[in-house]
C-alpha positions as CSV (number, residue, x, y, z in Angstrom):
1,X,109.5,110.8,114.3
2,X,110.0,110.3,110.6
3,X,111.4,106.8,110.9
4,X,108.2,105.9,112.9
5,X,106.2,107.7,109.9
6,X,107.7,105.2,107.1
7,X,107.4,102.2,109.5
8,X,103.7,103.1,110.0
9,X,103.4,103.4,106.2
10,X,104.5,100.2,105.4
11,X,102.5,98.7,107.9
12,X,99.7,99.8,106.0
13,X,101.2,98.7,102.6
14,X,102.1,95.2,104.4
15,X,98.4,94.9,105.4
16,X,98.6,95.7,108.9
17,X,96.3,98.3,109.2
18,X,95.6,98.5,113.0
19,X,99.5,98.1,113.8
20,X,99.8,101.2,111.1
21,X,96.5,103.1,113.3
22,X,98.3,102.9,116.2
23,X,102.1,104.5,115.6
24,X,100.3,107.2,113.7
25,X,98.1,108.2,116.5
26,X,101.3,109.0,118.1
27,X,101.9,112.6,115.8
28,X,98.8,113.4,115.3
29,X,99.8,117.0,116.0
30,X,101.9,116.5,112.7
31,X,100.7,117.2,109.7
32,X,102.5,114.5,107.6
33,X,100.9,112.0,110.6
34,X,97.8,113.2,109.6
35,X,97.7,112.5,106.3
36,X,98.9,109.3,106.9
37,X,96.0,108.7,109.5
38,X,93.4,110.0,106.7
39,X,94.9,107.7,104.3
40,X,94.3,104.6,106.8
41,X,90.6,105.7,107.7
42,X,89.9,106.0,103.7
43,X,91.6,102.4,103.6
44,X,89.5,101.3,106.6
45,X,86.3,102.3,104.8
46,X,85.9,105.1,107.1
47,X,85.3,108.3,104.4
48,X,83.6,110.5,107.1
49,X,87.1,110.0,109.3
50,X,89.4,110.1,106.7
51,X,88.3,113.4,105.2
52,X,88.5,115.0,109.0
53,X,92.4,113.7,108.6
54,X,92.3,114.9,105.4
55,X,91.2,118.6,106.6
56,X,93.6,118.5,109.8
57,X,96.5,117.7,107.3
58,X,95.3,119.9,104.7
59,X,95.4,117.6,101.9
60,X,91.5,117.3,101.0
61,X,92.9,117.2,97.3
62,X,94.4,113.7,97.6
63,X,90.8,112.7,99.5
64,X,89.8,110.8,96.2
65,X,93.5,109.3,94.9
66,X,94.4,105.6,95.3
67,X,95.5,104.7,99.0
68,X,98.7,102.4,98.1
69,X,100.2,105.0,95.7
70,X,99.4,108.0,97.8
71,X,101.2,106.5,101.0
72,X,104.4,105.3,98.4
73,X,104.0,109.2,97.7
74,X,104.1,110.3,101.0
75,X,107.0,107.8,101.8
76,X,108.7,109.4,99.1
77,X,108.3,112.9,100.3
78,X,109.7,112.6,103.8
79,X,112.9,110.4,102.7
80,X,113.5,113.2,100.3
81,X,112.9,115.6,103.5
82,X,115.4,113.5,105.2
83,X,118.1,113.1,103.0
């Protein structure tokens, strides 16, 4: 699941935003997934969706930071997890 985690994030970071929706909708259950998928609604546009990721993944904190550098953040955190 984790590799599928950094792929979907750099979808996202590539541009490919629906490509990026659709892996992550796969773990939602996971709470990682979900902040990916909060991240991609507040990219989207979406801020009522986003924060109900945001809440599922409990990470309402990072609700206002800046989308790229909070997904290369996240990327970071599960290759550190992995390694």
């Amino acid at each position: 699941m984790q590799h599928e985690l950094l792929n979907a994030i750099d979808l996202a970071l590539a541009g490919q935003w629906e490509a990026a929706h659709r892996l992550v909708q796969e773990y939602d259950a996971d709470a990682t997934a979900a902040w990916i998928h909060a991240v991609l609604h507040k990219i989207e546009g979406d801020a009522d969706n986003s924060r109900y990721w945001y809440r599922r993944a409990g990470k309402m904190a990072h609700f206002p930071d800046e989308p790229k550098a909070e997904l290369a953040a996240i990327k970071q955190g599960i290759e550190s997890n992995a390694a």
